[in-house]
C-alpha positions, 0 to 999 in steps of 0.5 A: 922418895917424892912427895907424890909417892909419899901421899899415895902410900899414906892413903894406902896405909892409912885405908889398910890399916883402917881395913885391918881393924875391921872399921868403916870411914866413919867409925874409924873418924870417931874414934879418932875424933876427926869429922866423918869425912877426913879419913875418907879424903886422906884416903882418897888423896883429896886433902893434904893431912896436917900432923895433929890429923895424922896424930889422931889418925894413927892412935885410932889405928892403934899405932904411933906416929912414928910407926905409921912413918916406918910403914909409909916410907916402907910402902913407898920404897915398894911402890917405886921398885914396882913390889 
């Protein structure tokens, strides 16, 4: 899988998943203790997200780590076969 794929379907599940719990951007950053604005431009592709802010990102989302991989690498297979 290419790297662009990679970063579209990690903003799409980073914004679905936030979405599926029923949090803002804002809400969804305190409670994974990142500033305000970061979800927001992990979702929006404007920042390249560290793994501590991947870390954080995905216990406030209820998920491990490696969960939140599966579901990308998962995505991103659909994305490319157009699924």
């Amino acid at each position: 899988m290419d790297y662009e794929t990679v970063r579209l379907a990690l903003s799409d599940e980073v914004r679905e998943r936030r979405k599926g719990l029923d949090l803002s951007q804002e809400r969804g950053a305190e409670l994974s203790a990142l500033h305000r604005n970061e979800i927001g431009k992990v979702e929006r592709l404007e920042v390249n997200p560290k793994l501590e802010t991947l870390v954080l990102i995905a216990s406030a989302m209820r998920v491990s780590l490696s969960e939140l991989f599966a579901a990308v690498e998962r995505r991103g297979k659909a994305e490319r076969q157009g699924t």
